[in-house]
C-alpha positions as CSV (number, residue, x, y, z in Angstrom):
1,X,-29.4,-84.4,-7.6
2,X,-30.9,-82.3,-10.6
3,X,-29.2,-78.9,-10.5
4,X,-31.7,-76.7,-12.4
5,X,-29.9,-73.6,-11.2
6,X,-26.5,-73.9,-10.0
7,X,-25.2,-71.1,-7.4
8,X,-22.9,-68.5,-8.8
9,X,-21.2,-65.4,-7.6
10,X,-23.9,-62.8,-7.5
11,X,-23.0,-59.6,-9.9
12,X,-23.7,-57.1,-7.0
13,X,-20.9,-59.0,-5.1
14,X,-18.4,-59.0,-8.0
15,X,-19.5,-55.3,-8.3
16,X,-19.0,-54.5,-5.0
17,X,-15.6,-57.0,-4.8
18,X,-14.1,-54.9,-7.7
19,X,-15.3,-51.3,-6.2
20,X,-13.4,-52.6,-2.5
21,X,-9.6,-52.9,-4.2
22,X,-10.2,-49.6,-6.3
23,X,-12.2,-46.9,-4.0
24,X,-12.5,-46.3,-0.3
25,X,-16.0,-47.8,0.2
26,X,-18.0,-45.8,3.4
27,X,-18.7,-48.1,6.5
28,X,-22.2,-48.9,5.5
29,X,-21.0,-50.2,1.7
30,X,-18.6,-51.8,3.0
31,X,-20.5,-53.8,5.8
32,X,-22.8,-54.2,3.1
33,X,-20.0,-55.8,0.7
34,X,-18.8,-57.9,3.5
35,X,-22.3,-59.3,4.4
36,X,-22.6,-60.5,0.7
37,X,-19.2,-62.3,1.0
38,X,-20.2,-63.7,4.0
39,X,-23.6,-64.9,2.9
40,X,-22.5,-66.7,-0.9
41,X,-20.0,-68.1,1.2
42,X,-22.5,-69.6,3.6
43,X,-24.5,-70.9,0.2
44,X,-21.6,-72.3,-1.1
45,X,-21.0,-74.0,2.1
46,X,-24.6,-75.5,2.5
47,X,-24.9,-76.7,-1.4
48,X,-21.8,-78.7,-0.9
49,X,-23.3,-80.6,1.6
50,X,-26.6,-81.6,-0.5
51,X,-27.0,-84.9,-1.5
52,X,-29.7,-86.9,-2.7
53,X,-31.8,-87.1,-5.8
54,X,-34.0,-83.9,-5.6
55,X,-34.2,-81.2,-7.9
56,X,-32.1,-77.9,-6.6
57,X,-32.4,-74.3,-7.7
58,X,-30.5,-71.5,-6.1
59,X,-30.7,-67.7,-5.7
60,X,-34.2,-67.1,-7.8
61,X,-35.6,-63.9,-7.8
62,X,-39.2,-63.6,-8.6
63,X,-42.3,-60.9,-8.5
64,X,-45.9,-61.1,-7.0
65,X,-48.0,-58.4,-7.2
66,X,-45.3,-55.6,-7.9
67,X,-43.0,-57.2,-5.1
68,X,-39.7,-58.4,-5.7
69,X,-38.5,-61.2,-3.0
70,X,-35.1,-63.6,-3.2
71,X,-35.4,-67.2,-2.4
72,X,-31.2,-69.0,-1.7
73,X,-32.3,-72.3,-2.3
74,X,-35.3,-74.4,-3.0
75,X,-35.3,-78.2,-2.9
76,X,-38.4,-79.8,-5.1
77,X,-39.0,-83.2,-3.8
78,X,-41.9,-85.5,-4.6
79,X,-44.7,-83.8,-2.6
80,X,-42.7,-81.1,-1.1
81,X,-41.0,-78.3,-1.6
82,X,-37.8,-76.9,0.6
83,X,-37.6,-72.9,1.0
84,X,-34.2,-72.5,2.6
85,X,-32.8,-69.4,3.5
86,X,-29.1,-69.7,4.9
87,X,-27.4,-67.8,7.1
88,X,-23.6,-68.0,7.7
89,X,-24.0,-65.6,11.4
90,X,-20.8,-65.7,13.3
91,X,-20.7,-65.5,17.0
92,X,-23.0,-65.7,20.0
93,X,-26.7,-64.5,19.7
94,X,-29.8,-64.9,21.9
95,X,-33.4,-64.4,21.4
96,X,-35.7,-62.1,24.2
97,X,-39.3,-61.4,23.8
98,X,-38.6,-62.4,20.3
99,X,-36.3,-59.8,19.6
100,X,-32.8,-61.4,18.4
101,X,-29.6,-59.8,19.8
102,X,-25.9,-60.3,19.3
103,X,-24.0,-61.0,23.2
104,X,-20.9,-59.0,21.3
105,X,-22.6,-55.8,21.0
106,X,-26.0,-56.4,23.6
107,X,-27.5,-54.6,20.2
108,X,-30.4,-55.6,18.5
109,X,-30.5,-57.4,14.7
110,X,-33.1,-58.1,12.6
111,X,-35.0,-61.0,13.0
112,X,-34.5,-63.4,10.1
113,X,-37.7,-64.5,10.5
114,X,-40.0,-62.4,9.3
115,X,-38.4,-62.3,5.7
116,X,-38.5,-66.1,5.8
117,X,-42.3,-65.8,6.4
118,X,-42.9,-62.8,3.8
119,X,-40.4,-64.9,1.7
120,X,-42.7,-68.4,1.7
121,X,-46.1,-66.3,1.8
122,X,-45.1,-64.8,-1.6
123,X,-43.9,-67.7,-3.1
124,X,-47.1,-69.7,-2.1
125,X,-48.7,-66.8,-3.8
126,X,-46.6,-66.8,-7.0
127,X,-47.3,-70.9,-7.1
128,X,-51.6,-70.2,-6.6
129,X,-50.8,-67.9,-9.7
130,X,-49.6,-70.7,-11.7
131,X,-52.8,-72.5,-10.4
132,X,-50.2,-75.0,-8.1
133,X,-52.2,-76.0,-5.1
134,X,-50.9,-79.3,-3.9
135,X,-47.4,-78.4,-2.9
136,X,-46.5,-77.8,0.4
137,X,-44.1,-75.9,1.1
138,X,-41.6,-76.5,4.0
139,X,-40.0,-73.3,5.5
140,X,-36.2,-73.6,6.7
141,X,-33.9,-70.8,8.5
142,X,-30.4,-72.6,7.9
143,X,-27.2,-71.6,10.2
144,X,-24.1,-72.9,8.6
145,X,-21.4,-71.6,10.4
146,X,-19.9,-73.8,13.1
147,X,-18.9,-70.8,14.8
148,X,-22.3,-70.0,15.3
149,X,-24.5,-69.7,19.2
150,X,-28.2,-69.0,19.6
151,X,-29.0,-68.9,22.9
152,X,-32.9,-69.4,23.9
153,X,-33.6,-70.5,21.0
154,X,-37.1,-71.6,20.6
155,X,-38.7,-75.2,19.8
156,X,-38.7,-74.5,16.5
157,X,-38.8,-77.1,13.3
158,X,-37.4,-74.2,11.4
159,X,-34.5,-73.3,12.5
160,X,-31.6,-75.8,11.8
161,X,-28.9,-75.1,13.8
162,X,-24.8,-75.9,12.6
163,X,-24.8,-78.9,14.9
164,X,-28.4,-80.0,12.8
165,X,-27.1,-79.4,9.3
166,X,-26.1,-83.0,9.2
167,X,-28.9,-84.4,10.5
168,X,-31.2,-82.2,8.2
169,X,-29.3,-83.1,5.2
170,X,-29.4,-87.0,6.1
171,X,-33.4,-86.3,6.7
172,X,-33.4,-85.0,2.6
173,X,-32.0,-87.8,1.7
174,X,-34.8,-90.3,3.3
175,X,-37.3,-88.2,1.4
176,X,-39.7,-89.6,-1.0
177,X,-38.2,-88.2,-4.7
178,X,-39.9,-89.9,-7.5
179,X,-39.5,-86.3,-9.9
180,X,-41.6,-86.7,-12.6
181,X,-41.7,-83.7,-15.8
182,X,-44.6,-81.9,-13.9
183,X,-41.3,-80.9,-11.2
184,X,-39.2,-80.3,-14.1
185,X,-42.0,-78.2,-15.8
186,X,-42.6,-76.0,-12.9
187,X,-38.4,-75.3,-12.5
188,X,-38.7,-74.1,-16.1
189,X,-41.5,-71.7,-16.0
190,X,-39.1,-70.4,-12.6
191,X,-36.6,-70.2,-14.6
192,X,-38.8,-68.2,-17.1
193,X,-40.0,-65.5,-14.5
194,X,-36.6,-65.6,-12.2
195,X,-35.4,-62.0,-12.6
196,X,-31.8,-61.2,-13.4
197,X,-30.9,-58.3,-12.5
198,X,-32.5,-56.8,-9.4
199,X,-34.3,-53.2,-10.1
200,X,-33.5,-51.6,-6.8
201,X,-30.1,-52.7,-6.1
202,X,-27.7,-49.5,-5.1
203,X,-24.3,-49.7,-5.7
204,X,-22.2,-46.8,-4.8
205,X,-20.8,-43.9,-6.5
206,X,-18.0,-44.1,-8.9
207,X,-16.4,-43.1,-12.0
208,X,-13.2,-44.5,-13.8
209,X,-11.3,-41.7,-13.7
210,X,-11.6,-41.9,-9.7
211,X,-10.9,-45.2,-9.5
212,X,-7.5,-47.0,-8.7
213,X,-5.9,-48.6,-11.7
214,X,-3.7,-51.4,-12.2
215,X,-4.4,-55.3,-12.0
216,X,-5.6,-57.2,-9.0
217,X,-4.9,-60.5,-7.9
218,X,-7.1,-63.0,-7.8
219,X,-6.9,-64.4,-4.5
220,X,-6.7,-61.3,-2.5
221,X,-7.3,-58.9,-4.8
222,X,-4.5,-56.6,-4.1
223,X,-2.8,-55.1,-6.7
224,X,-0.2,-57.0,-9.0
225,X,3.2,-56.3,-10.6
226,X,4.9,-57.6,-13.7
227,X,7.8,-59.4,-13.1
228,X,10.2,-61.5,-15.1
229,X,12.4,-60.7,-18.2
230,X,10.1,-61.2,-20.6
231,X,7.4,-59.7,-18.8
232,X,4.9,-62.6,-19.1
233,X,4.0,-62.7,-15.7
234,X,2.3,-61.1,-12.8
235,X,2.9,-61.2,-9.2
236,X,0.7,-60.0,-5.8
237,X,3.4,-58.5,-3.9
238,X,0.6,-59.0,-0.4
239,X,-0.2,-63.0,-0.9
240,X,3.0,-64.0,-3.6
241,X,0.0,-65.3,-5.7
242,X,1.9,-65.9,-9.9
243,X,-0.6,-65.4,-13.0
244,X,0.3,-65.2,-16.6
245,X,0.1,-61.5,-18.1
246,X,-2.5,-62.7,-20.3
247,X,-4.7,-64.3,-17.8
248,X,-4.6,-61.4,-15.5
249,X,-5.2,-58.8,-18.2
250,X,-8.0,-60.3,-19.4
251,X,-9.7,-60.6,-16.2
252,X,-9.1,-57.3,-15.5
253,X,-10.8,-56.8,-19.2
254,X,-14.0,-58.5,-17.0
255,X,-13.7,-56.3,-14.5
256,X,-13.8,-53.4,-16.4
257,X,-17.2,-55.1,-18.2
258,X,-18.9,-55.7,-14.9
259,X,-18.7,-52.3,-14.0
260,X,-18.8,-50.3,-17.0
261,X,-21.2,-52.9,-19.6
262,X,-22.3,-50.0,-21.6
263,X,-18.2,-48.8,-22.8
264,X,-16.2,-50.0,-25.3
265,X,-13.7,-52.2,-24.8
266,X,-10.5,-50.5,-26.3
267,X,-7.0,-51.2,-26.2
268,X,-6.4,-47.4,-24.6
269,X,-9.2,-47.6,-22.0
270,X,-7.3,-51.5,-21.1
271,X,-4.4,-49.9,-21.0
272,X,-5.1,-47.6,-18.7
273,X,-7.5,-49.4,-16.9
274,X,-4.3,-51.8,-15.8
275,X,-2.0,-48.6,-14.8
276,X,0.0,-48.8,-18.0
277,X,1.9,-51.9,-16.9
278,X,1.7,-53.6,-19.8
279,X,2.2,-52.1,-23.0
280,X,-0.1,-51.1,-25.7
281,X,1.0,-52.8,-28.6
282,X,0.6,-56.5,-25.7
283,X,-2.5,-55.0,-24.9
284,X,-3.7,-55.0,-28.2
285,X,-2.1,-58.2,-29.2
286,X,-4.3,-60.2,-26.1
287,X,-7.5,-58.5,-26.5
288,X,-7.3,-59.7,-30.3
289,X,-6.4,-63.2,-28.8
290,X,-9.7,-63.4,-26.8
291,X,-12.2,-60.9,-28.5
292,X,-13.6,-60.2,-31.7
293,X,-12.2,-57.1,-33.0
294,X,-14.5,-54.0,-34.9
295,X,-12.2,-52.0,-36.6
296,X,-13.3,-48.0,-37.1
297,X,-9.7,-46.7,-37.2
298,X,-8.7,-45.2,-34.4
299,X,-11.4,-46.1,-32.6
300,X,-11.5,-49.9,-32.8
301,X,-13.1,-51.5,-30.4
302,X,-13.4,-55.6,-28.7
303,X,-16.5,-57.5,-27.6
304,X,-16.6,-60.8,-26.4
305,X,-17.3,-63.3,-29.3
């Protein structure tokens, strides 16, 4: 397998990740934070089940004609290629008049669908662009949660169910391959035009002075303490998870960076950032550890190197 693009945590869900242990997010960001933990985790679940020796690219974001659309994984293979778009639904669902509905809530959800179309339509388009004519491509809707139902389901070459992922991926595996640089050549120029930051994304409201400080775990991401005599380690008094002082305080340093990449990095705003836990003088002793210092006085500052 050729990983062009390996899949990594989206910066909307880091974003939104940090925002959740330091605000009170309203019940639409916070469904909306929970759908994008539940769908990378539903990528990461289907990408470590590929195998066989195609070329892989996940979460690309391109634009056609002044339209953005998102594309979780595409599979090149000889002759082919594999749109996938995975879902990681939990719980019974069932499909009338081709309307999809959960059984939970008798409600109606969108139908995944019609974004998988619009999603292959544009790409197609994007390909005729690059004057690419002679690769098909396949169209797959990809349920990877076992604890996943759809009841009615249409006949559909499609949809690959949870109890079809194996199948599906044993099916990739008995494809034709044979890459040749023309594959490689187009994953490049994908590369070239994927997007990186999404235009329209909306994240909610904040400011640092509103926002909780101190240093969250990083396994539940609950706040920390310092414990020990000499005060070289943190613990997450929800899960017990142990970190060295350094460690933590540094990724809180990322933290800070995701949401606020335009600020300096200083030893105060650190030190605040991670409740005052940590003093000043170790604040300033890590940060020069791990970053490359600018000194202006008082008003020294630390980017990464």
């Amino acid at each position: 397998m050729f990983i062009i693009k390996p899949l990594v945590e989206p910066l909307e869900l880091k974003q939104y990740r940090i925002l959740n242990s330091r605000m009170m997010l309203a019940p639409k960001e916070k469904l909306h934070y929970l759908n994008l933990e539940k769908g990378y985790e539903g990528e990461k679940n289907f990408n470590a089940l590929l195998i066989g020796d195609f070329l892989l690219m996940n979460d690309i974001l391109l634009k056609n004609n002044n339209t953005f659309f998102q594309i979780d994984t595409l599979l090149f293979f000889h002759n082919t290629i594999y749109l996938c778009d995975v879902k990681n639904y939990e719980g019974d669902f069932f499909i009338k008049e081709n309307k999809w509905y959960s059984v939970a809530t008798d409600k109606e959800i969108q139908n995944p669908f019609p974004q998988l179309s619009r999603c292959t339509s544009l790409f197609r388009r994007y390909l005729q662009d690059l004057d690419i004519h002679h690769l098909p491509i396949k169209e797959f809707l990809i349920f990877v949660n076992p604890e996943f139902t759809l009841y009615e389901a249409p006949r559909h070459q499609s949809i690959v169910l949870p109890t079809q992922v194996n199948r599906f991926i044993n099916q990739l595996q008995s494809m034709p391959t044979k890459l040749s640089n023309y594959h490689f050549q187009l994953a490049e120029q994908i590369m070239k035009d994927h997007v990186k930051v999404f235009p329209h994304k909306q994240l909610p409201d904040f400011e640092f002075e509103r926002l909780k400080k101190g240093v969250t775990c990083k396994s539940c991401y609950s706040f920390m303490v310092v414990v020990g005599l000499g005060k070289k380690e943190m613990m997450c008094n929800e899960c017990g998870c142990k970190e060295g002082v350094e460690a933590a305080i540094m990724r809180s340093v990322e933290d800070f960076r995701i949401l606020f990449p335009d600020n300096k990095i200083t030893t105060k705003i650190v030190h605040e950032w991670c409740d005052s836990q940590i003093s000043m003088k170790a604040i300033r002793r890590i940060l020069m550890k791990f970053l490359k210092v600018f000194y202006h006085g008082r008003s020294s500052y630390y980017v990464y190197p």
